[in-house]
C-alpha positions in Angstrom: 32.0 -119.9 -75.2 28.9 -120.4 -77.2 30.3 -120.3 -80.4 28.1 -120.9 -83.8 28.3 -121.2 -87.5 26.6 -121.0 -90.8 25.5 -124.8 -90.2 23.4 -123.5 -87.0 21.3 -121.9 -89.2 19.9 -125.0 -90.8 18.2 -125.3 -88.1 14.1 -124.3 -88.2 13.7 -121.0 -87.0 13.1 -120.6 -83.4 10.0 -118.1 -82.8 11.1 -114.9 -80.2 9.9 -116.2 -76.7 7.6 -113.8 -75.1 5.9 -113.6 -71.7 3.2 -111.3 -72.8 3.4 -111.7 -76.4 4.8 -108.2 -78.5 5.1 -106.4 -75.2 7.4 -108.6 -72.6 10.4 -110.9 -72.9 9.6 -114.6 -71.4 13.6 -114.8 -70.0 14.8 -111.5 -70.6 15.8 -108.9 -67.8 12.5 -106.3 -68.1 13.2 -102.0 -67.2 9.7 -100.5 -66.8 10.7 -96.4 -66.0 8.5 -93.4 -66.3 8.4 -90.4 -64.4 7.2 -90.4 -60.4 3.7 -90.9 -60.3 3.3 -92.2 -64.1 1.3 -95.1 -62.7 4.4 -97.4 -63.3 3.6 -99.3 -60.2 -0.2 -99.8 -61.0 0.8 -100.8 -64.5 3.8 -104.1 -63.3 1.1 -105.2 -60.5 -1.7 -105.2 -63.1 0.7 -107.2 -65.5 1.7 -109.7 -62.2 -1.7 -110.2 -61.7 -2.8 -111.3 -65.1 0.2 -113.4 -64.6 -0.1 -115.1 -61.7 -3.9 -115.5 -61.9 -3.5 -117.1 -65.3 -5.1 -114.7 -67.4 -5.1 -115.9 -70.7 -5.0 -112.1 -72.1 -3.3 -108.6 -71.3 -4.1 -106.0 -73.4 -5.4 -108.6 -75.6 -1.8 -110.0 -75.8 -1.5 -113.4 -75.0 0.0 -114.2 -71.6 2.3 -117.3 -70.3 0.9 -117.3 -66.4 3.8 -118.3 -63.8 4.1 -116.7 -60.3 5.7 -113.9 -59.4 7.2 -112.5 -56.2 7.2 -108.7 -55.7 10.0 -106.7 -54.2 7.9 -103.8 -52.7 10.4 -101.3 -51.5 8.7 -98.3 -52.1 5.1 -97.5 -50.6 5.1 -100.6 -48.5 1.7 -100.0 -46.8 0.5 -97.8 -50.2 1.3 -101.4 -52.4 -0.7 -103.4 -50.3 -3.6 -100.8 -50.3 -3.6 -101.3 -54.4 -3.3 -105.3 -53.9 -6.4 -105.3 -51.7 -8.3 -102.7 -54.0 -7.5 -105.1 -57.0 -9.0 -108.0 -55.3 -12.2 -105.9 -54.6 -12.6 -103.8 -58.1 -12.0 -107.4 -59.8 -14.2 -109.5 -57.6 -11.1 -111.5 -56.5 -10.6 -113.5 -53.5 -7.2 -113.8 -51.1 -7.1 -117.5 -51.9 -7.1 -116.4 -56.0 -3.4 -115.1 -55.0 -2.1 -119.0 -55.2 1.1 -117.7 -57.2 2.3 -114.1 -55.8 3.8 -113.2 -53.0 5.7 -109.8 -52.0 8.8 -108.6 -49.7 8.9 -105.8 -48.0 12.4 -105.4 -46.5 15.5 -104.5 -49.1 18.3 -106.6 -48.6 20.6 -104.1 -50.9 21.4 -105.6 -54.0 24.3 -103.2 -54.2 27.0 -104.2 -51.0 25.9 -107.5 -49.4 26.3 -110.1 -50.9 25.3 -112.6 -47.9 22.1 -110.9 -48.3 21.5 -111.4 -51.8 22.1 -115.4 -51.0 19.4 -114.7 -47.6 17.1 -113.4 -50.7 17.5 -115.7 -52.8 16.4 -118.2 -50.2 13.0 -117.0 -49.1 12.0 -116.2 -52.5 12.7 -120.2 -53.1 10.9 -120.6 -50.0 8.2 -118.4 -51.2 7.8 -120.2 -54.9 8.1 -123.5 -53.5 4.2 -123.3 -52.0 3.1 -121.6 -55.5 0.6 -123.6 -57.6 2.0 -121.9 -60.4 6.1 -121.7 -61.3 8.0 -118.8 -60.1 8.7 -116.8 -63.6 8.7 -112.9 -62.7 10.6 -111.2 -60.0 9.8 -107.6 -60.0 11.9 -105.6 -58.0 10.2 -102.0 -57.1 12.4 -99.5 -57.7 15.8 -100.2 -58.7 17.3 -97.1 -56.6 15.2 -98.3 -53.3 17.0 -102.2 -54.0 20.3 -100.5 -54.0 20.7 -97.9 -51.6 24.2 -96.0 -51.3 24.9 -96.9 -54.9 25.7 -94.4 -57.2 23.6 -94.1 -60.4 26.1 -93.1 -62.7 29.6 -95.0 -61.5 29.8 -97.9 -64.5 31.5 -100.5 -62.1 28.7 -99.9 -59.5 25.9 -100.5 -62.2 27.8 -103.8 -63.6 28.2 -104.8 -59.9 24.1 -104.5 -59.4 23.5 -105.9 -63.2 25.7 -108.8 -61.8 23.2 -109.6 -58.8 20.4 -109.2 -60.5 21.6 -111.8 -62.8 22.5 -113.9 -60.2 19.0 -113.4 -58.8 18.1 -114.7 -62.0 20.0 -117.7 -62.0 19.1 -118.7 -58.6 15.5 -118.5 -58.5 14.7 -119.4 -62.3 12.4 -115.8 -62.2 13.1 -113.3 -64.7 13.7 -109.5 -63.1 11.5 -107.1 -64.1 13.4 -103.4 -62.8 10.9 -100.8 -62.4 13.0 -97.5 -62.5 12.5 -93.3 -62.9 13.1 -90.9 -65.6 15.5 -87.9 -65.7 14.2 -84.5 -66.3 14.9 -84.9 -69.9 12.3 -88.0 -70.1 15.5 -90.3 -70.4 16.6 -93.5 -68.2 17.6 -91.6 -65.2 21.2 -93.1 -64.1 24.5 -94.8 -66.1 23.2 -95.7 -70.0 25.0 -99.2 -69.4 21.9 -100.2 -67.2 19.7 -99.4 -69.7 21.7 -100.6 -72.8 22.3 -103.9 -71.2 18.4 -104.8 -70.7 17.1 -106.6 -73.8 13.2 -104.9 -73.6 11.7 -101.2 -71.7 8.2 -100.0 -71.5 7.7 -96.8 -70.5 4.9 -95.3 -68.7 3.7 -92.0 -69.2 
């Protein structure tokens, strides 16, 4: 079960693995949450893009490229719109998008399981013709991935934090869960989902 002693700490120290460094986990499960219309949306593709274009800098934060494939479930047609006006504002070419690649269709990540393993397999698919490694999966938003779930039951939440973690496993891309506020400018839903991620950025 993992267990470790005083010995282990003999070992050198091992420095905190980061993705974009001070801002985002390299294998840690990501929330990104803000209020509708924040610019949460504009803020994950801008960090995917840095990412899968090998960047060497976000926010003047160093950057570990890999690919990344986009779960677009909200705005289909809008998201595409901001892909294409990223390419153009930046001077970016289709071809430059060697490493990203985004789905469009929500396979529930709350009831069906056989389509969670049907996911799992054409994001594989997907990575397999990337230049660079799959190491994001961004999944846009967390209540259109899980439709008929309810956002404050505790066995439903550890039921979806299981299948994202299982998405994890599978396809070797860390999940970045991009999520809504309440009201009261809080993680909008059961606290367990937000206590159980390791890093949050929220967009205001």
């Amino acid at each position: 079960f993992g267990a470790k002693t005083g010995s282990d700490l003999s070992a050198p120290v091992k420095p905190y693995p980061w993705r974009i460094k001070g801002i985002v986990p390299l294998n840690e499960t990501l929330l990104i949450d803000g209020p509708s219309r924040s610019g949460k949306t504009f803020e994950v593709v801008d960090m995917s893009m840095h990412l899968c274009m090998a960047k060497p800098t976000f926010a003047g934060r160093k950057v570990i490229p890999c690919g990344v494939v986009y779960l677009a479930y909200e705005g289909v047609s809008g998201f595409e719109n901001r892909v294409r006006a990223y390419l153009q504002h930046h001077g970016y070419k289709q071809t430059d998008l060697h490493s990203f690649a985004w789905l469009t269709k929500p396979p529930n990540l709350f009831s069906d399981e056989e389509k969670i393993e049907e996911l799992v397999n054409e994001i594989n698919q997907l990575a397999s013709r990337f230049t660079l490694p799959l190491g994001v999966l961004v999944i846009d938003t967390h209540n259109a991935s899980t439709r008929g779930a309810s956002e404050v039951k505790s066995e439903e939440i550890g039921k979806i934090m299981n299948h994202h973690d299982m998405l994890a496993e599978r396809t070797g891309a860390t999940p970045w869960i991009v999520g809504h506020t309440n009201s009261e400018g809080k993680h909008r839903g059961n606290e367990q989902f937000f206590n159980r991620i390791e890093a949050a950025i929220r967009v205001e």
